[in-house]
C-alpha positions in Angstrom: 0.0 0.0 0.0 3.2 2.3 0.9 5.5 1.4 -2.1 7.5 4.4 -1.5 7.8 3.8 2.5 11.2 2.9 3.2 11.7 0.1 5.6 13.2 0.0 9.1 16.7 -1.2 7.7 16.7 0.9 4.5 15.9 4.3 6.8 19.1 3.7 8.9 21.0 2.7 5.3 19.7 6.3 4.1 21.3 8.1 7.4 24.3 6.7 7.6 24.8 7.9 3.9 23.7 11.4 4.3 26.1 11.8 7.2 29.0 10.3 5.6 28.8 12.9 3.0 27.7 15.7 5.6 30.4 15.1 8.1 33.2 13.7 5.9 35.7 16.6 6.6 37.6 15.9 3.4 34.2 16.0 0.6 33.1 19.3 2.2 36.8 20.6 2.0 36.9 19.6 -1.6 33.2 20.7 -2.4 33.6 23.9 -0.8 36.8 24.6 -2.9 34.6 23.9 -6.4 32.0 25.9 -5.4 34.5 28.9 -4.2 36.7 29.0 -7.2 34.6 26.8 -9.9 32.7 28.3 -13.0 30.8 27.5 -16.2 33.5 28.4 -18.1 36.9 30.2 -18.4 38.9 32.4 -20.5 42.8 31.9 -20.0 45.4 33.6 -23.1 42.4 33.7 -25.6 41.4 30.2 -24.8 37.8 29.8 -24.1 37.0 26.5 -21.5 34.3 25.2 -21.2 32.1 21.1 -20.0 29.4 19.8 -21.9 28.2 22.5 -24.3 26.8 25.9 -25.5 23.1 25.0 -25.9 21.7 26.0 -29.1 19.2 25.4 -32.1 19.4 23.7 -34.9 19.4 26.9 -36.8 22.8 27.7 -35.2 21.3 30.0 -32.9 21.9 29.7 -28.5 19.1 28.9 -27.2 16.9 30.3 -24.6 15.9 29.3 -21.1 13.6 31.5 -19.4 13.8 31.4 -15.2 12.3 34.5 -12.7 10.2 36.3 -15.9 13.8 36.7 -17.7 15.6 34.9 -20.7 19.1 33.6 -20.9 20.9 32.2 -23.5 24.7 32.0 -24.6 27.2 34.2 -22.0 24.9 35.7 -19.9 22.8 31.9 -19.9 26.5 30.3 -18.3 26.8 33.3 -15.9 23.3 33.0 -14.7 24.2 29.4 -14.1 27.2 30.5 -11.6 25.2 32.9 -9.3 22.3 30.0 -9.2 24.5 26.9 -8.4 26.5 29.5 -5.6 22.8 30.2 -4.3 22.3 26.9 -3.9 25.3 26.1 -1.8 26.3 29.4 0.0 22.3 30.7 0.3 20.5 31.3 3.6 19.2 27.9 4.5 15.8 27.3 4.3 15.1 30.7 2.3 12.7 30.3 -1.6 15.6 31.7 -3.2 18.2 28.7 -1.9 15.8 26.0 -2.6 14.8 27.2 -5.9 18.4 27.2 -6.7 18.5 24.1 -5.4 16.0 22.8 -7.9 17.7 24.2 -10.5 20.9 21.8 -9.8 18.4 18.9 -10.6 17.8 20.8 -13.4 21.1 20.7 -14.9 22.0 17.2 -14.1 19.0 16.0 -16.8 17.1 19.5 -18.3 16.8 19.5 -22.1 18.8 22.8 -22.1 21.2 22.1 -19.4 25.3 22.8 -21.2 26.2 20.0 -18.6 23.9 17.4 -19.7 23.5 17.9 -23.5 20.7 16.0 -24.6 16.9 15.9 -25.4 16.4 13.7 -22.4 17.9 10.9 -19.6 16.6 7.6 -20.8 18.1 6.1 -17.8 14.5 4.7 -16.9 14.0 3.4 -20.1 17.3 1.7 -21.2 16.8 -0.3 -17.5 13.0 -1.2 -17.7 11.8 -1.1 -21.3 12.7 -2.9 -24.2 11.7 -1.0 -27.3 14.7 0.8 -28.7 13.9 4.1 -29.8 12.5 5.0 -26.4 16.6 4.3 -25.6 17.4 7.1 -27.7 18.7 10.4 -26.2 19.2 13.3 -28.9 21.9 15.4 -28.3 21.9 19.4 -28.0 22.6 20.7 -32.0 25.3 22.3 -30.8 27.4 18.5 -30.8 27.2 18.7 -35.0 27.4 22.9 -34.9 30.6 22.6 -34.1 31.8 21.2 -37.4 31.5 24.8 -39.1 34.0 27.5 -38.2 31.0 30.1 -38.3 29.3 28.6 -35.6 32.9 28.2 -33.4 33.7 32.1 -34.7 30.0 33.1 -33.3 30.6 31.3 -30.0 34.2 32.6 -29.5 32.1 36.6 -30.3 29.7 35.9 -27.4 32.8 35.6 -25.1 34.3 38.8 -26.4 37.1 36.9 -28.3 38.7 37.0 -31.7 38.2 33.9 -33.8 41.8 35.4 -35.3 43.8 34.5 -32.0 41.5 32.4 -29.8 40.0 28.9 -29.1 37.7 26.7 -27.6 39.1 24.0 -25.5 35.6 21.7 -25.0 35.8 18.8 -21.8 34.3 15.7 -21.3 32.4 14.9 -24.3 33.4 11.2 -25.9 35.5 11.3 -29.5 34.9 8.1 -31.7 37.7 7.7 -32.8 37.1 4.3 -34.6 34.4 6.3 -36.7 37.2 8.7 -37.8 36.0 11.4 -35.9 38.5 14.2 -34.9 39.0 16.1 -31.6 39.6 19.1 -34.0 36.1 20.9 -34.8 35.0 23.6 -36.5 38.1 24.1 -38.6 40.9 24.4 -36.2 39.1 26.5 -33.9 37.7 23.5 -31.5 39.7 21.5 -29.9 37.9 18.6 -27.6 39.7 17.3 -24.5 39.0 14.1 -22.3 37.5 12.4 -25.5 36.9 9.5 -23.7 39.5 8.6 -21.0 36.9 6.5 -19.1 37.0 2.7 -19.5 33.0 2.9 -19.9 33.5 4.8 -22.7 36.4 2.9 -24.6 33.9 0.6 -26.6 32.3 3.3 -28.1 35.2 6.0 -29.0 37.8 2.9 -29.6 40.0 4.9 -27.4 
């Protein structure tokens, strides 16, 4: 009648958990350090860093999110993104402004236009429990096949303020295949992706 009612056993499981992570003195150090110095992206000698992705359109433009009554998109979209995950972790506890920040983090683990998640959707549920295929798929964010043209890399490098004559874009974490001949170098030598797929879970796809 309760499917959702933990038991006895699973509660204290739960606990011990939580405080492991909130009393490990060594997490919090390091977790306080990310969220101290960390951003969406930097901009070191005309390189511009950045995880995931720029969202955008498949017309090549950034896409929109809208949050509060106001629109963000490109720059001020990854800026926004800063002051909301800092709200989250350094806001007054219990007040609507830290939890909707809080929300918001869910939000970018598995949103549709979330530049750390990347795709359409998390078909986590449905790769586990359901065996029709094309409810396996997850579409990633246009900006993944974008990045093949040097107008779309030149536009991305304007939005940051930086010349496409002397500056690049150093992109982390996203796989490389490179058993499908696909290069690290995008959009004409303006792109360059990094950690192309270090991971062991990723090696039978990229063929690193």
């Amino acid at each position: 009648e309760n499917p959702l009612e933990l038991t006895a056993e699973e509660k204290e499981l739960m606990n011990t958990i939580s405080a492991s992570f909130r009393h490990s003195e060594i997490l919090q150090k390091h977790i306080k350090f990310l969220y101290s110095h960390g951003s969406m992206y930097k901009i070191v000698n005309s390189n511009l860093l950045y995880h995931g992705c720029i969202p955008m359109t498949d017309d090549g433009e950034f896409n929109t999110i809208s949050f509060g009554g106001r629109d963000y998109c490109g720059k001020n979209y990854l800026e926004f993104i800063d002051s909301q995950v800092r709200k989250a972790y350094f806001g007054k506890s219990g007040s609507s402004e830290k939890n909707d920040a809080k929300d918001f983090m869910w939000y970018l683990w598995c949103g549709a236009k979330s530049p750390l998640f990347g795709k359409n959707k998390m078909a986590a549920f449905e790769k586990y429990f359901l065996t029709e295929a094309e409810l396996h798929k997850e579409e990633m964010n246009p900006y993944y096949k974008m990045i093949n043209n040097r107008k779309v890399c030149e536009k991305i490098l304007q939005e940051f303020s930086l010349s496409p004559q002397n500056a690049h874009i150093i992109n982390g974490h996203v796989p490389v295949k490179i058993k499908e001949g696909e290069s690290p170098i995008k959009g004409g030598g303006l792109l360059y992706m990094i950690d192309g797929g270090i991971s062991k879970a990723y090696h039978s796809q990229t063929g690193i």
